[in-house]
PDB file as gemmi writes it, atoms N, CA and C in Angstrom:
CRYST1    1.000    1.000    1.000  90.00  90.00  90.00 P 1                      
ATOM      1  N   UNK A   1      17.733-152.118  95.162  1.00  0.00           N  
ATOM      2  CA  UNK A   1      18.295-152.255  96.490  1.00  0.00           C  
ATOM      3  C   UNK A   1      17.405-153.206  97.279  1.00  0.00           C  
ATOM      4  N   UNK A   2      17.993-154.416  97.576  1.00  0.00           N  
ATOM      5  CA  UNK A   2      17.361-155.268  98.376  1.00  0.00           C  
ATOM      6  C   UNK A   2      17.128-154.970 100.085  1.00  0.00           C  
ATOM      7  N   UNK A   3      16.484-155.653 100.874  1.00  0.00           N  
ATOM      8  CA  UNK A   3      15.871-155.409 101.995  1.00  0.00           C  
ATOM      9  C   UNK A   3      17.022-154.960 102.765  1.00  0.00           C  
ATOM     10  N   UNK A   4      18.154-155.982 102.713  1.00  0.00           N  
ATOM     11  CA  UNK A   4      19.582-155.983 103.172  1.00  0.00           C  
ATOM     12  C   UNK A   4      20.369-154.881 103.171  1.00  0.00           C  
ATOM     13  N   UNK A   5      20.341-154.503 102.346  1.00  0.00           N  
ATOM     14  CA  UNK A   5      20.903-153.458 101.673  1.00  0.00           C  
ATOM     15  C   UNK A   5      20.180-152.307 102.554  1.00  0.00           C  
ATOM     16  N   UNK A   6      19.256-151.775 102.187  1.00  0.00           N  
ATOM     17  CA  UNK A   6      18.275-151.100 103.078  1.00  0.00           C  
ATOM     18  C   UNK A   6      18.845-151.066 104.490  1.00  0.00           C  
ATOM     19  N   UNK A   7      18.627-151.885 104.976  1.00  0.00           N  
ATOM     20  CA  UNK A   7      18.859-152.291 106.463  1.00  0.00           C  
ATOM     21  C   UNK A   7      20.206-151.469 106.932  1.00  0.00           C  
ATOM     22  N   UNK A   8      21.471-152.278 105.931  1.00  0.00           N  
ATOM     23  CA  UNK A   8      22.679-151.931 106.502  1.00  0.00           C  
ATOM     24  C   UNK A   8      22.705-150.240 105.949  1.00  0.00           C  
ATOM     25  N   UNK A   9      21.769-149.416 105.185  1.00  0.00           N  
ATOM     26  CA  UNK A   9      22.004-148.503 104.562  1.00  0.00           C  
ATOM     27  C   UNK A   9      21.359-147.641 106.034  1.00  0.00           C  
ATOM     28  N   UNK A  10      20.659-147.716 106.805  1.00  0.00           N  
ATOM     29  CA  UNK A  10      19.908-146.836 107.695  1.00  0.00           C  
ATOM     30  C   UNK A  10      21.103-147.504 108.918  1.00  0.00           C  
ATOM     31  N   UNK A  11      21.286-148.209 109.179  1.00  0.00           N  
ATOM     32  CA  UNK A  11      22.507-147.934 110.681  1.00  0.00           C  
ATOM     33  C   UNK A  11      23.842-147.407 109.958  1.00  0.00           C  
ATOM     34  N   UNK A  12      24.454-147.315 108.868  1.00  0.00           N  
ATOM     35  CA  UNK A  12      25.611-146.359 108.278  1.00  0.00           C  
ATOM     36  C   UNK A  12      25.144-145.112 108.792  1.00  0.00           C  
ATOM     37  N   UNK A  13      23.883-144.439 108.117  1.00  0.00           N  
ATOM     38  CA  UNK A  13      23.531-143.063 108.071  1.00  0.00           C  
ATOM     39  C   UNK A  13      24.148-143.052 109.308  1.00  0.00           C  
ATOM     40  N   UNK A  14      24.617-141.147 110.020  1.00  0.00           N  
ATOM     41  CA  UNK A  14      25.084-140.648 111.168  1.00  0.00           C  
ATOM     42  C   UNK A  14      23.040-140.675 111.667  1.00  0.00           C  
ATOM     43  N   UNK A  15      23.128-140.677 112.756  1.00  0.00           N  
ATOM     44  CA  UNK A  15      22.091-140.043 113.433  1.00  0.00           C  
ATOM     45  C   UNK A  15      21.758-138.877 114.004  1.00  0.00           C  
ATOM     46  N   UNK A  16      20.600-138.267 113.784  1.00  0.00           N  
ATOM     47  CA  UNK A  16      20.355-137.067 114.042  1.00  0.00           C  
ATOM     48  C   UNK A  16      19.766-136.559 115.619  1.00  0.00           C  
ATOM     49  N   UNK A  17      19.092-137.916 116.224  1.00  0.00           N  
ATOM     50  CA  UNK A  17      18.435-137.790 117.320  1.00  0.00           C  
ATOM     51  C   UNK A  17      19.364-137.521 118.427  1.00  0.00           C  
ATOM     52  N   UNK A  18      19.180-136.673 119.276  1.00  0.00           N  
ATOM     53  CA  UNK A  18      20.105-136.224 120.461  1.00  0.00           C  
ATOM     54  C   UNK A  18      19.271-136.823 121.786  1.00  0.00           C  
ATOM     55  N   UNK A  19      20.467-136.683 123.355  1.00  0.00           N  
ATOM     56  CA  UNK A  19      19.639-137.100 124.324  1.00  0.00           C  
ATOM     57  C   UNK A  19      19.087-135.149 124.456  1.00  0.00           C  
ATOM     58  N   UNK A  20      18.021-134.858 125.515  1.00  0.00           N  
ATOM     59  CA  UNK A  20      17.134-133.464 125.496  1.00  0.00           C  
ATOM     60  C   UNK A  20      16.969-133.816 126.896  1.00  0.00           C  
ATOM     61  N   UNK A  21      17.433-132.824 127.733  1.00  0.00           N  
ATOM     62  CA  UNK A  21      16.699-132.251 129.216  1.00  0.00           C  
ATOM     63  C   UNK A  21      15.190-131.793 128.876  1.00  0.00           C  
ATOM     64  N   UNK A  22      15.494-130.842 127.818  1.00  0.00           N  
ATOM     65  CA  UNK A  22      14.292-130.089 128.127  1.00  0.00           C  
ATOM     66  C   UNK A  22      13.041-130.490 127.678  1.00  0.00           C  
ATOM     67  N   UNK A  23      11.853-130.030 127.606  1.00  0.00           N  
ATOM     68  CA  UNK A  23      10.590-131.111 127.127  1.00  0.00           C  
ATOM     69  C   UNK A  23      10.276-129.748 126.141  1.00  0.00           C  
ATOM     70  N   UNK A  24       9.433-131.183 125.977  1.00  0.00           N  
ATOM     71  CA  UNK A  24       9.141-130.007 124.652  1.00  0.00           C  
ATOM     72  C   UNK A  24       8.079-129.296 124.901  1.00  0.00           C  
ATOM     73  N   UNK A  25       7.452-127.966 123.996  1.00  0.00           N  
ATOM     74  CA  UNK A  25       6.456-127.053 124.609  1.00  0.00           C  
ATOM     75  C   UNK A  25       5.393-127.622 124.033  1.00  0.00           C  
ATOM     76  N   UNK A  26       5.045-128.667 122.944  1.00  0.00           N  
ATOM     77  CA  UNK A  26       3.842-128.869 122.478  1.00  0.00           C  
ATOM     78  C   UNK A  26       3.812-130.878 122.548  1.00  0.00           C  
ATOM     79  N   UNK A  27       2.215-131.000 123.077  1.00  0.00           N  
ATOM     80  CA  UNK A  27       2.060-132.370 123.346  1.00  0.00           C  
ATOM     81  C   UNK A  27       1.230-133.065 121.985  1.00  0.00           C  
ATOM     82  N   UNK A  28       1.060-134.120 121.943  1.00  0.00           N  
ATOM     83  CA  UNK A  28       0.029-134.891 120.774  1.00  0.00           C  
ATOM     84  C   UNK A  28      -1.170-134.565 120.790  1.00  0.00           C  
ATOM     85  N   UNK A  29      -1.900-133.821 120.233  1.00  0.00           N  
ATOM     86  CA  UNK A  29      -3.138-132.842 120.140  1.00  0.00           C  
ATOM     87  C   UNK A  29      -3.181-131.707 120.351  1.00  0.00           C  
ATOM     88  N   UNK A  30      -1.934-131.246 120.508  1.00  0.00           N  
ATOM     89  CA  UNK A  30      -2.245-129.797 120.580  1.00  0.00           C  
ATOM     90  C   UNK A  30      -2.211-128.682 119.087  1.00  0.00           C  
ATOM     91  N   UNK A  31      -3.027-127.991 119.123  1.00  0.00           N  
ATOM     92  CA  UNK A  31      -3.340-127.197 118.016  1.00  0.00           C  
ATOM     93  C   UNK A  31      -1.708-126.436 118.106  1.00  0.00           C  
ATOM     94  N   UNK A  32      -1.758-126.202 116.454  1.00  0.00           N  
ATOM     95  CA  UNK A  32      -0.175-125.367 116.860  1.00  0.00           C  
ATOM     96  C   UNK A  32      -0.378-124.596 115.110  1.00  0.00           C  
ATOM     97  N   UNK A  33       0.468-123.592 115.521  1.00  0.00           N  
ATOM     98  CA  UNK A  33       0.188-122.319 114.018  1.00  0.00           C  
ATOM     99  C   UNK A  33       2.012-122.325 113.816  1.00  0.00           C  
ATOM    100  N   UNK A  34       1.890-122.986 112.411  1.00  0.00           N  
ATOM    101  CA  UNK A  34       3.648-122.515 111.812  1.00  0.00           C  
ATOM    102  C   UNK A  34       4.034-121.282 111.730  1.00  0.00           C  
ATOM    103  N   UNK A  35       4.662-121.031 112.100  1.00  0.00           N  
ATOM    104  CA  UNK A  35       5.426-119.622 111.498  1.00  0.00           C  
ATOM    105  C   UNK A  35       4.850-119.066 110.070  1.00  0.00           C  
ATOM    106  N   UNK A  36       5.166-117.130 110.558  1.00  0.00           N  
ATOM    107  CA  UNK A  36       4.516-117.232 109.018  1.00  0.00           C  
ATOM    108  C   UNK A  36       5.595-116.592 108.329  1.00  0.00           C  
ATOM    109  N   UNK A  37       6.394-116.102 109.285  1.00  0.00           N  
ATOM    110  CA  UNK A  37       7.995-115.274 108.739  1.00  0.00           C  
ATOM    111  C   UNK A  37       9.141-116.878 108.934  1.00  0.00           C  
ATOM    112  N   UNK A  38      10.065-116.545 107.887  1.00  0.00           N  
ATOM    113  CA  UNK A  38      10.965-117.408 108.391  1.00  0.00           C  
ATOM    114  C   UNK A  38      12.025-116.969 108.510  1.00  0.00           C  
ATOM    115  N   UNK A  39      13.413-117.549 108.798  1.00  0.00           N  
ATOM    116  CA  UNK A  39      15.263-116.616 108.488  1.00  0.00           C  
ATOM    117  C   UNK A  39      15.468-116.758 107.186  1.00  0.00           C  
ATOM    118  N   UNK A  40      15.645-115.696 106.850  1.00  0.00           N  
ATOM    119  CA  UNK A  40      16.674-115.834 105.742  1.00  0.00           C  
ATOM    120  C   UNK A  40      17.424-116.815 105.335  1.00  0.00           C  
ATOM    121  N   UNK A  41      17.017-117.758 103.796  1.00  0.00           N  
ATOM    122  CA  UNK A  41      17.702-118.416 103.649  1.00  0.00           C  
ATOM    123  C   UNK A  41      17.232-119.887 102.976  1.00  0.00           C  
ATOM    124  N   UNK A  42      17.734-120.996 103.313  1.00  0.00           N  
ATOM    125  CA  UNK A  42      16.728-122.328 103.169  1.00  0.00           C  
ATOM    126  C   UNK A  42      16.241-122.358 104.931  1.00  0.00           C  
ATOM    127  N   UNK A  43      15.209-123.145 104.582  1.00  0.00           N  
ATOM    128  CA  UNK A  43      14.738-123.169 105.763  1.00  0.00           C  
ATOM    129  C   UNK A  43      13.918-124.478 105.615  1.00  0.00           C  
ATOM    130  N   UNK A  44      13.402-124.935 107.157  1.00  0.00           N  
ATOM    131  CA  UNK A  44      12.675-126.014 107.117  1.00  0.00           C  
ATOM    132  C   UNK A  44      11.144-126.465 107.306  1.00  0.00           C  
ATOM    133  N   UNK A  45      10.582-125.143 107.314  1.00  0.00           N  
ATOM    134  CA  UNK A  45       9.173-124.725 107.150  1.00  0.00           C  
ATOM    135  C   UNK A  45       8.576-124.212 105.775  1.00  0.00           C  
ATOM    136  N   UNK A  46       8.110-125.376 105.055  1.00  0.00           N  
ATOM    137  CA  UNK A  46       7.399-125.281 103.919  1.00  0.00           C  
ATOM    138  C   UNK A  46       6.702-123.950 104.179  1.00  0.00           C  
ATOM    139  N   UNK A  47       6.590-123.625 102.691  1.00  0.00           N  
ATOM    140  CA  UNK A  47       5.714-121.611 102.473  1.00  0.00           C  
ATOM    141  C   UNK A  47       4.370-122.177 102.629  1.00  0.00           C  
ATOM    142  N   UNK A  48       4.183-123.289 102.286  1.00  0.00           N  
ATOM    143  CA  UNK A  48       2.436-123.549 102.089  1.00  0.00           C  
ATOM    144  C   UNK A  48       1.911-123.757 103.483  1.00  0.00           C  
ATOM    145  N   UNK A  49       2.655-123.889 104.081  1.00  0.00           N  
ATOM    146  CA  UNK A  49       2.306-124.058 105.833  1.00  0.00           C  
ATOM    147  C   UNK A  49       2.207-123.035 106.934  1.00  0.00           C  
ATOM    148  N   UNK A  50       2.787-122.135 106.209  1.00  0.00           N  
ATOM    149  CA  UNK A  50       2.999-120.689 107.071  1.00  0.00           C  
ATOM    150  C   UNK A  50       1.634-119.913 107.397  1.00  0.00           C  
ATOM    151  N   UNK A  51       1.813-119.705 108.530  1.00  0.00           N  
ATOM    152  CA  UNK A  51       0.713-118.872 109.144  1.00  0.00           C  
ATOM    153  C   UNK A  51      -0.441-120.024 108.985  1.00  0.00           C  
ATOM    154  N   UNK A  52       0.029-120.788 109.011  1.00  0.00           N  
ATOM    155  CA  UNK A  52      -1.331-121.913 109.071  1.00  0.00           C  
ATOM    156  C   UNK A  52      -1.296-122.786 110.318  1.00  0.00           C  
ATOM    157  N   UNK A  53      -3.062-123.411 110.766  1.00  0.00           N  
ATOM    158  CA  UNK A  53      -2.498-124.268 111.795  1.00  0.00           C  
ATOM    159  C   UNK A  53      -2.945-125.422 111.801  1.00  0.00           C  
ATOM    160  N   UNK A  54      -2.102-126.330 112.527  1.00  0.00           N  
ATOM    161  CA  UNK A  54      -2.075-127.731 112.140  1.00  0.00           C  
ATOM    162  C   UNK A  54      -2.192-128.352 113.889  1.00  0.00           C  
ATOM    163  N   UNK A  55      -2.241-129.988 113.744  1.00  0.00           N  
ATOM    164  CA  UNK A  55      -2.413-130.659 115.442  1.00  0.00           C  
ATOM    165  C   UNK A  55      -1.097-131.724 115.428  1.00  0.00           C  
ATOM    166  N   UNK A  56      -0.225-131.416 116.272  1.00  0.00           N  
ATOM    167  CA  UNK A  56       0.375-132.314 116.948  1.00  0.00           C  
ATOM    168  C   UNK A  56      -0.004-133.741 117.061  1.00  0.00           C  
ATOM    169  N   UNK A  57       0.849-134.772 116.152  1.00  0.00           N  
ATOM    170  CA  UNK A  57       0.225-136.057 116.152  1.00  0.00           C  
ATOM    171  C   UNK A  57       1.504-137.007 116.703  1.00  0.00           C  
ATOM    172  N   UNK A  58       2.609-136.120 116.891  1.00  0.00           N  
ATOM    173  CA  UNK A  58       3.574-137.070 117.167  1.00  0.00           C  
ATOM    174  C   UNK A  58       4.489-136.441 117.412  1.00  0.00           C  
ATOM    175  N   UNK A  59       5.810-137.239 118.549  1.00  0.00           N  
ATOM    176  CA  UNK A  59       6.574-136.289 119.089  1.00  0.00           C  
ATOM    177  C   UNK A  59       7.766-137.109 118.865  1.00  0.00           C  
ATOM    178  N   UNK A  60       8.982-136.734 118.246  1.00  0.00           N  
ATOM    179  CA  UNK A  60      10.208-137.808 118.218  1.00  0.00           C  
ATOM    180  C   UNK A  60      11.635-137.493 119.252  1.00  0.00           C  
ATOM    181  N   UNK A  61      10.839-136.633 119.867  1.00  0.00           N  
ATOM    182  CA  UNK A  61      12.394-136.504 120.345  1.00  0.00           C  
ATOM    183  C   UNK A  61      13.004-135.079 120.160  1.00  0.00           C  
ATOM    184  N   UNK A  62      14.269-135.219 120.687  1.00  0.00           N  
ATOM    185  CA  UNK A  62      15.348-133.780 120.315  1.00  0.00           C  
ATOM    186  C   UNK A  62      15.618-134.340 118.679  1.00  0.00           C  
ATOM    187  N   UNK A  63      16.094-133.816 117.784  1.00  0.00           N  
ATOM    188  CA  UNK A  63      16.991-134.222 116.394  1.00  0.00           C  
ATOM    189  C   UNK A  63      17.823-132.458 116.377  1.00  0.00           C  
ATOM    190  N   UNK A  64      19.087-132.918 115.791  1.00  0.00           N  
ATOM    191  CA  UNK A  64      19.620-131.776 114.936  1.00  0.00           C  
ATOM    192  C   UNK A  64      19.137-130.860 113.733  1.00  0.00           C  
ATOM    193  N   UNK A  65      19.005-129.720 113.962  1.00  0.00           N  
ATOM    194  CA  UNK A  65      18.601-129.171 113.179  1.00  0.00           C  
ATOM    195  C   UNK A  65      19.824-128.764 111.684  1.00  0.00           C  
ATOM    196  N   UNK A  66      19.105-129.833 110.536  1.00  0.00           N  
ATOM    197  CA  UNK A  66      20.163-129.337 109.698  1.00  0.00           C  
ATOM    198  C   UNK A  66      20.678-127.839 109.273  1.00  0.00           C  
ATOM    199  N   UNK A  67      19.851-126.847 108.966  1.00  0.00           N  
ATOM    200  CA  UNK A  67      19.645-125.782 108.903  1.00  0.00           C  
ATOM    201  C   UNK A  67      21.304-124.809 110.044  1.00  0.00           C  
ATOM    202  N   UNK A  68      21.013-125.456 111.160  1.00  0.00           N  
ATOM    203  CA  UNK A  68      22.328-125.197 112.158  1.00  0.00           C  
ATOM    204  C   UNK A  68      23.266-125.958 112.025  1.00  0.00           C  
ATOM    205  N   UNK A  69      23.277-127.314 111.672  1.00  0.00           N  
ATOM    206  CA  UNK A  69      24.308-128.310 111.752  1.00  0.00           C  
ATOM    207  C   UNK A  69      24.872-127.427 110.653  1.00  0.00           C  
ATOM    208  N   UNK A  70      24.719-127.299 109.644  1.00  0.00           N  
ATOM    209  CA  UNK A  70      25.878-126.806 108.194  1.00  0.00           C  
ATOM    210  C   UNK A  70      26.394-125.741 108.714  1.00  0.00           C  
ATOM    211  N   UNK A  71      25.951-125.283 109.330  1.00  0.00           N  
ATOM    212  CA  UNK A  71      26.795-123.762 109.883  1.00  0.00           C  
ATOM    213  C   UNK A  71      27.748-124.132 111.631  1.00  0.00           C  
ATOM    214  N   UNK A  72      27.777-124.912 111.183  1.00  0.00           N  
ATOM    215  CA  UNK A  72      28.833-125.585 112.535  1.00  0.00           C  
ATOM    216  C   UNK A  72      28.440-124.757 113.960  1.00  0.00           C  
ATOM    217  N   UNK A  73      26.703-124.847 114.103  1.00  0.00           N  
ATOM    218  CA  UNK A  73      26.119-124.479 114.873  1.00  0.00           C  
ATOM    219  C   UNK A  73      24.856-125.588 115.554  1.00  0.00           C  
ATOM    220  N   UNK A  74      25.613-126.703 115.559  1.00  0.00           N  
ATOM    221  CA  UNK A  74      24.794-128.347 116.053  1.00  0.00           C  
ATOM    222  C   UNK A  74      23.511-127.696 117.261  1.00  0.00           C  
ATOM    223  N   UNK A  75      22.731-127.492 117.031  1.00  0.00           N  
ATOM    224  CA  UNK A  75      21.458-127.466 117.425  1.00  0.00           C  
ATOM    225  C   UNK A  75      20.366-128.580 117.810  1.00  0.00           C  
ATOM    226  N   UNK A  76      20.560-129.593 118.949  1.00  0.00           N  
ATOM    227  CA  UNK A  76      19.238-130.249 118.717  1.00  0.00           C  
ATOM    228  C   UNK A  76      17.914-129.808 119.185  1.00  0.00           C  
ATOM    229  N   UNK A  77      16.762-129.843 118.954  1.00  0.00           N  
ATOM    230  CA  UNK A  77      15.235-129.546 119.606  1.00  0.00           C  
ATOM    231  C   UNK A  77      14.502-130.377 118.853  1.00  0.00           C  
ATOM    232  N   UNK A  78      12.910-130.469 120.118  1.00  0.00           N  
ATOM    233  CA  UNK A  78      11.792-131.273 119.529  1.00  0.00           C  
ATOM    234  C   UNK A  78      11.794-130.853 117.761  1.00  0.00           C  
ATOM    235  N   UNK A  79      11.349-132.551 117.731  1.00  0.00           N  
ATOM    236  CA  UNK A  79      11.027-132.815 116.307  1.00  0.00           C  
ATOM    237  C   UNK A  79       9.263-133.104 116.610  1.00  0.00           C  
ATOM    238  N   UNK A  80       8.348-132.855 115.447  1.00  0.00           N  
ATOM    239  CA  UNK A  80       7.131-133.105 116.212  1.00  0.00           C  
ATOM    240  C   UNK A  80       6.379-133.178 114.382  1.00  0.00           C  
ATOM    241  N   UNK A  81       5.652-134.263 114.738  1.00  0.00           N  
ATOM    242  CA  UNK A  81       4.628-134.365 112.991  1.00  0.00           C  
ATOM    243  C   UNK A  81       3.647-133.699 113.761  1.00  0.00           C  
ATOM    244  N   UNK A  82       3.528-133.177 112.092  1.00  0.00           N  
ATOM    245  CA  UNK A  82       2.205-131.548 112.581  1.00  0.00           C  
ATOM    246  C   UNK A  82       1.398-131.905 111.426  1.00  0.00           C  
ATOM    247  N   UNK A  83       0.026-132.500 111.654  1.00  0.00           N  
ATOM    248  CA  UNK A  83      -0.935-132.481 110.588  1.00  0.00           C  
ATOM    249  C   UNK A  83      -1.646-131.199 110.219  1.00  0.00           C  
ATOM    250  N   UNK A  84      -1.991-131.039 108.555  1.00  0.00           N  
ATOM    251  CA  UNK A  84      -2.703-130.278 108.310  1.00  0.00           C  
ATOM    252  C   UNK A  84      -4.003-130.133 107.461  1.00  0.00           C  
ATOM    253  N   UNK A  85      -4.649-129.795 107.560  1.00  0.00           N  
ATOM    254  CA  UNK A  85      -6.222-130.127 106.684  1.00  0.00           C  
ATOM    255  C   UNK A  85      -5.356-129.704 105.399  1.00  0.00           C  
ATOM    256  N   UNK A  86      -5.887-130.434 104.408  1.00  0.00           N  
ATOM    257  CA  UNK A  86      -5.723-130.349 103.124  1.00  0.00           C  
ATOM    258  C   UNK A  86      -6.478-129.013 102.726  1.00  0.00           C  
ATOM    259  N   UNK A  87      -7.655-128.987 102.962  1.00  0.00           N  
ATOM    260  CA  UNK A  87      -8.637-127.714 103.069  1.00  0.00           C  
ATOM    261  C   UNK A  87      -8.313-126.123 103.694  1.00  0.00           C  
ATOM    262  N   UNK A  88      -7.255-126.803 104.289  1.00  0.00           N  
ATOM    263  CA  UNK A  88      -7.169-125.252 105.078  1.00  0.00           C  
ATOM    264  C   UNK A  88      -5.529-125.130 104.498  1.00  0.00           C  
ATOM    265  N   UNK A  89      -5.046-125.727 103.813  1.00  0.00           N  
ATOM    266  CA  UNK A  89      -3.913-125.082 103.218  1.00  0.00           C  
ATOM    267  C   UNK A  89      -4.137-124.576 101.394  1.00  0.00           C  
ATOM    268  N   UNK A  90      -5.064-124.996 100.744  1.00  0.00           N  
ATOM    269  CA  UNK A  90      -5.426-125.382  99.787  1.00  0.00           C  
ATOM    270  C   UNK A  90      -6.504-124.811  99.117  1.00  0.00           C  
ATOM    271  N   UNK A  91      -7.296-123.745  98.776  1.00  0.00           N  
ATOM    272  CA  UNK A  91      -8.316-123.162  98.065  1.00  0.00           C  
ATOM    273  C   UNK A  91      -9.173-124.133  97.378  1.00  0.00           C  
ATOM    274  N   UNK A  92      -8.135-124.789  96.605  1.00  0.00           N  
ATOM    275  CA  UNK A  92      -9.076-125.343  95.310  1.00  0.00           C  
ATOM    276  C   UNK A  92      -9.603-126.977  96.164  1.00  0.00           C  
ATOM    277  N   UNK A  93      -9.108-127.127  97.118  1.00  0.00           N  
ATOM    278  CA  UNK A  93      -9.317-128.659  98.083  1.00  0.00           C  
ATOM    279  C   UNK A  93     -10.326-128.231  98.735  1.00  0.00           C  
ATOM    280  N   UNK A  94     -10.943-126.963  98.810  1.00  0.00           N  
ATOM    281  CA  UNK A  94     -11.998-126.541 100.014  1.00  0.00           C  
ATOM    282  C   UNK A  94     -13.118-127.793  99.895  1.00  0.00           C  
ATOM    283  N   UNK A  95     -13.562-128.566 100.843  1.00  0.00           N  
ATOM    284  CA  UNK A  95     -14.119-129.895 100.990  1.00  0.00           C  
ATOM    285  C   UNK A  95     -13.318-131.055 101.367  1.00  0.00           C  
ATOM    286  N   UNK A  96     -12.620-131.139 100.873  1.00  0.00           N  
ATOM    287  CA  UNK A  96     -11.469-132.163 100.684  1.00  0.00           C  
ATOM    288  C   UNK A  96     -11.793-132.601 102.454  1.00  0.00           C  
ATOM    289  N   UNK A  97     -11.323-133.711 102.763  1.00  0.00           N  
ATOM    290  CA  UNK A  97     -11.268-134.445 103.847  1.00  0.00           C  
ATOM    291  C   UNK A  97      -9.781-134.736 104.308  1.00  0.00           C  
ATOM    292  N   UNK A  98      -8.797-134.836 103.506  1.00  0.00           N  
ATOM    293  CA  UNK A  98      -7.450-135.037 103.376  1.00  0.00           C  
ATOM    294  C   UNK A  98      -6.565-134.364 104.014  1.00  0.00           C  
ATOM    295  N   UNK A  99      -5.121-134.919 104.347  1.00  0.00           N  
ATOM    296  CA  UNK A  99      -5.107-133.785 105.060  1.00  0.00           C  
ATOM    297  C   UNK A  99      -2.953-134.188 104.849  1.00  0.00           C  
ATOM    298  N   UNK A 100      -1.935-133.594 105.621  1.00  0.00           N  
ATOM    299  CA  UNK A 100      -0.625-133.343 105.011  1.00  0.00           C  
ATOM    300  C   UNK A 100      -0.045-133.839 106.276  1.00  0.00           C  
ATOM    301  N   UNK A 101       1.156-134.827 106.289  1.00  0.00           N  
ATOM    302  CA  UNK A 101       1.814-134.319 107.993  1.00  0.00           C  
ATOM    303  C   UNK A 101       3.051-134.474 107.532  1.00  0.00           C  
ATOM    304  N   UNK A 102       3.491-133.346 108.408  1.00  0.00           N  
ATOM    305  CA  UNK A 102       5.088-133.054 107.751  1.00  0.00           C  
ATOM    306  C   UNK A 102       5.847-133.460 109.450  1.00  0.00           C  
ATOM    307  N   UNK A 103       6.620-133.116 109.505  1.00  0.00           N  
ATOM    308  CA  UNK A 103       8.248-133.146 110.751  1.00  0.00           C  
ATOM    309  C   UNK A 103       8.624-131.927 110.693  1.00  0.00           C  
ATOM    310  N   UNK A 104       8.369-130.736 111.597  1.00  0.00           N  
ATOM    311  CA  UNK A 104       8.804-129.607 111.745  1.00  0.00           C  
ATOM    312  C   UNK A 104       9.600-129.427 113.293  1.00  0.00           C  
ATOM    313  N   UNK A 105      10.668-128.473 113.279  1.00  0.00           N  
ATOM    314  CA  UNK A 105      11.319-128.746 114.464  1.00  0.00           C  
ATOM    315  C   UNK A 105      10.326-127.515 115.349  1.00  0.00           C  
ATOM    316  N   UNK A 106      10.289-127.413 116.512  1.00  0.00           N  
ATOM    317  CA  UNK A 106       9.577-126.754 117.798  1.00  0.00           C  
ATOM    318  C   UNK A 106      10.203-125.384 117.268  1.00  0.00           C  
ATOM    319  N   UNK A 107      11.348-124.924 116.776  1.00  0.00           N  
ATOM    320  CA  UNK A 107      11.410-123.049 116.944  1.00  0.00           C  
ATOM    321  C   UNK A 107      10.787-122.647 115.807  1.00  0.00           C  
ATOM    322  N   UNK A 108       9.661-123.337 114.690  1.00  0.00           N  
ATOM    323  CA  UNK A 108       8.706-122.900 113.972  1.00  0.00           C  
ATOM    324  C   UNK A 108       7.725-123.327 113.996  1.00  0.00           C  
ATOM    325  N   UNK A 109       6.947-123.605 115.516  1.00  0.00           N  
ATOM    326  CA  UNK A 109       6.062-123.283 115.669  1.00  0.00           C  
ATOM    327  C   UNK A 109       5.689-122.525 117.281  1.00  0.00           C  
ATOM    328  N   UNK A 110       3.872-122.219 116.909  1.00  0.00           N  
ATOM    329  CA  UNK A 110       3.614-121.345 118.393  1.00  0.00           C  
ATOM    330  C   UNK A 110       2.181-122.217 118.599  1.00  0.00           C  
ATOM    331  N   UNK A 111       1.672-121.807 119.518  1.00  0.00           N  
ATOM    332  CA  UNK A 111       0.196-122.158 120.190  1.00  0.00           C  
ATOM    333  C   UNK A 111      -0.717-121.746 119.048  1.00  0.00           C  
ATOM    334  N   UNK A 112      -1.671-122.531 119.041  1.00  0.00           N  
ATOM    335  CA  UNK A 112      -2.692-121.903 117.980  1.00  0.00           C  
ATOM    336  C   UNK A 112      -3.378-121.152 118.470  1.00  0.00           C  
ATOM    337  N   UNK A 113      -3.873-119.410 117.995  1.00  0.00           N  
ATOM    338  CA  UNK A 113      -4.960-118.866 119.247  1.00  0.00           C  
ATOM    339  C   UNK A 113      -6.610-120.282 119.429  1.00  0.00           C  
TER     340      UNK A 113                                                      
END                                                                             
């Protein structure tokens, strides 16, 4: 697939990003702990992340939550990259310097104590 191709392949896709009144509860540096329970089901909070906490490095906006969209329950909320020490998810990485950032939506996560 050439560049072109590419190109016209990302404005086809539908878009997920919504307009949002509301702001979101977590800013770029803020410490934040994933969920450690999730719903029943698929879900969009990796197990290796749970009950773990990570820092706010980036904020995109409202997006749809697929998880609700399939259930003809269109949901948008903050989308937010949440870094995590490689070390603190990881036993056998203990040292490690490295570290994970995923895109988790705002209703799985909380404040870090």
């Amino acid at each position: 697939m050439g560049r072109a191709d590419m190109a016209a392949a990302k404005t086809a896709a539908p878009r997920s990003d919504r307009e949002s009144a509301a702001a979101p509860a977590h800013a770029v540096g803020d410490r934040v702990l994933a969920h450690l329970a999730a719903p029943a089901g698929h879900t969009r909070l990796p197990q290796y992340v749970r009950g773990r906490n990570g820092t706010i490095i980036a904020l995109h906006g409202a997006h749809l939550l697929p998880n609700d969209t399939v259930r003809d329950r269109p949901t948008a909320e903050p989308l937010h990259t949440v870094s995590f020490a490689l070390a603190d998810l990881f036993a056998e990485l203990a040292g490690s310097r490295g570290c994970v950032h995923l895109e988790i939506w705002e209703r799985f996560l909380d404040r870090a104590p």
